[in-house]
Structure formats: structure tokens, C-alpha cells
N, C-alpha and C positions, 0 to 999 in steps of 0.2 A: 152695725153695733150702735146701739145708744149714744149720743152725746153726755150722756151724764158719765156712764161706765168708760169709755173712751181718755175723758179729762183725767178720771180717778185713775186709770191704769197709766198715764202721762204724769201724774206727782202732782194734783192739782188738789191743793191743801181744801180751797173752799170748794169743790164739786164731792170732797169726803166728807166735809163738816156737814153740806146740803143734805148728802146721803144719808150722813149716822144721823141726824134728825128726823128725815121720813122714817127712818128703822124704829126709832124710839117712838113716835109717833102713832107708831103700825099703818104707815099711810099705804095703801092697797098697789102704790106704785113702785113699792120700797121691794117686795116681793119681786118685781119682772127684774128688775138691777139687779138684784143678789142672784137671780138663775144666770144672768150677765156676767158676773163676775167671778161665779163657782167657778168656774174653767183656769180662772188666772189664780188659784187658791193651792194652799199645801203644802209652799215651800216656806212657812213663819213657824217660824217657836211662840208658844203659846206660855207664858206663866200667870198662872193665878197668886195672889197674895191678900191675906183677910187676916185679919186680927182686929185686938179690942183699940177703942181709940188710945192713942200714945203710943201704941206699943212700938212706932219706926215703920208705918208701911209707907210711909211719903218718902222717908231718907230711904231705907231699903232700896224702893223705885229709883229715887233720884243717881244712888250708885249705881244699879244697874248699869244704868242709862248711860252714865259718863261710860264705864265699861265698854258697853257696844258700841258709843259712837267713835271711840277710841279705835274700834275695831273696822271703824267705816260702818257700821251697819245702820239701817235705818231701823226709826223704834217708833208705836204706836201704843199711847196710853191712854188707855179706857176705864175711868175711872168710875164707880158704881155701886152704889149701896143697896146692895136687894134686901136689904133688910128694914130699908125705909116706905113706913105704910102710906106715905102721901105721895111721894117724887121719885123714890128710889134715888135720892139725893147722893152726890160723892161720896166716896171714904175719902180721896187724895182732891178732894176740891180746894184746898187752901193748895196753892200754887205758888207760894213765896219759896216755899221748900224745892221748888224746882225752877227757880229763876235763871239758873245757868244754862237751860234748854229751850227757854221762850222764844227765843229769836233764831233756833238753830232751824235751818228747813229739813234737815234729817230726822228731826221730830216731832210727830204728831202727838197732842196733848187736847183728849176732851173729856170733858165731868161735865 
């Protein structure tokens, strides 16, 4: 197995951040990790959430979030504006609305 996919299936916050950057990147290496990692896949709940700016998808999130850590569960949030024609910049990129989780290792947070 990979050292990179190895670290990530071990809880290793920066061999994720490394990853989800080649992914965004389209780096051609980012491909052999995800065939690596499809195996360890399937057991996450997935929720999407998109609305106009304001409308609470940052607090939404951020309750979730207290929710499932409450629950012990670990949470990963992928923050993404595909509607953005230069960066596909955040929707949840202001991160002050989620400062109660910054420091938590049970959550993963990137835009």
C-alpha cells in the first residue's frame, strides 16, 4: 500500500489535506490513491447542502456537526462552490461560523 493512502486510512489530517489538493489539482497521481483508497470507501453518509448566500448553509453545517460529534462520529467538510467560474471558490469558506470545530481532531474542514 502507498504511504500517502496508508497515513490517510491512519487519521493523518495532513496526508488528507496533501491528497484533497492533488484531487483538486487533477494531478495524474491523485488517480492511483483514490483506486487505493476505493476499498476502504462506503461506510460515510454523504449530505450535500447549496443555497443562495445567507440563506444558513454555514450554521446548518456547523449544527450538524456539534450533532455528530456529540454522537462521537467523525465529520469531513468539503466546502465548494461549483458555481464559481475562476476557483470554484467556498460556499462555507468564512470559517468563523465554525470555530467550535477548528481545533477538534474529529473534524476535518477544507474550502
Amino acid at each position: 500500500m502507498h504511504d500517502s493512502a496508508r497515513k490517510i486510512l491512519a487519521g493523518d489530517l495532513r496526508a488528507l489535506s496533501r491528497a484533497a489538493t492533488q484531487i483538486e489539482n487533477r494531478n495524474p497521481k491523485a488517480d492511483a490513491l483514490l483506486k487505493e483508497l476505493f476499498a476502504h470507501t462506503g461506510k460515510a453518509t454523504v449530505i450535500g447542502i447549496t443555497g443562495s448566500p445567507g440563506a444558513g448553509k454555514s450554521t446548518l453545517v456547523d449544527k450538524i456537526t456539534s450533532e455528530l460529534r456529540r454522537e462521537n462520529k467523525q465529520v469531513g467538510i468539503i466546502a465548494v462552490d461549483p458555481t464559481s467560474p475562476y476557483t470554484g471558490g467556498a460556499i462555507l469558506g468564512d470559517r468563523i461560523r465554525m470555530l467550535g470545530h477548528h481545533a477538534d481532531p474529529g473534524v476535518f474542514i477544507r474550502s
